[in-house]
C-alpha positions in Angstrom: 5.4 15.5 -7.9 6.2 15.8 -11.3 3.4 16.9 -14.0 3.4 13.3 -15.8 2.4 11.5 -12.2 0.1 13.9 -11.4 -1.4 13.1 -14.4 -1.9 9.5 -14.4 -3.1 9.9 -11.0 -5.9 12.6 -12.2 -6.6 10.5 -15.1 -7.1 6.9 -12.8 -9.1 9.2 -10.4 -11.3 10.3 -12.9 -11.9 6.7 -14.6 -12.7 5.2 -10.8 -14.9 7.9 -10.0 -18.8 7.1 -11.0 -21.1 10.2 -10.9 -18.5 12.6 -9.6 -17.8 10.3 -6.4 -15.5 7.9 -5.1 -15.9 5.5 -2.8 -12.9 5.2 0.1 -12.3 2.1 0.1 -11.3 2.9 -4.1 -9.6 5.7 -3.2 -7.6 3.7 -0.8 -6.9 1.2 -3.2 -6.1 3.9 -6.3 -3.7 5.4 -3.6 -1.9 1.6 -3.0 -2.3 0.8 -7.0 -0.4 4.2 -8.1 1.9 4.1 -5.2 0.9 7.7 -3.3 -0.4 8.6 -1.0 -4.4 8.9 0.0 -3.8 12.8 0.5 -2.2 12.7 -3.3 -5.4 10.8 -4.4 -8.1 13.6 -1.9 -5.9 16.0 -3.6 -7.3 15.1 -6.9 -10.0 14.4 -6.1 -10.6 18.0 -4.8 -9.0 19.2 -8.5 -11.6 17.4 -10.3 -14.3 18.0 -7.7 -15.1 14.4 -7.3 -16.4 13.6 -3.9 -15.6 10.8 -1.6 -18.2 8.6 -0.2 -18.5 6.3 2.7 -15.7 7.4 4.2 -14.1 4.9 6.7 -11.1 6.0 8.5 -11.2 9.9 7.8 -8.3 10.0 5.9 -10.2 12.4 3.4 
């Protein structure tokens, strides 16, 4: 992944995210939105150490 898509997935992580935490089912979504996959969207999320909540299917 190139350093511009990696960006504008970091920065549509970090505008979803509310108190450092994302739901699943937004991660899911963000991950459909942008195109990627949801391990591009945990892998992120790990980078700006935003947590996922209410996890549904385990994919994180």
């Amino acid at each position: 992944m190139d350093h511009k898509a990696e960006k504008v997935i970091l920065d549509a992580v970090r505008e979803a995210a509310k108190d450092g935490r994302l739901s699943c089912t937004m991660a899911r979504k963000l991950a459909e939105e942008l195109k990627v996959t949801p391990a591009s969207i945990g892998k992120a999320c790990h980078q700006l150490q935003i947590k996922i909540k209410a996890c549904e299917l385990g994919c994180f």
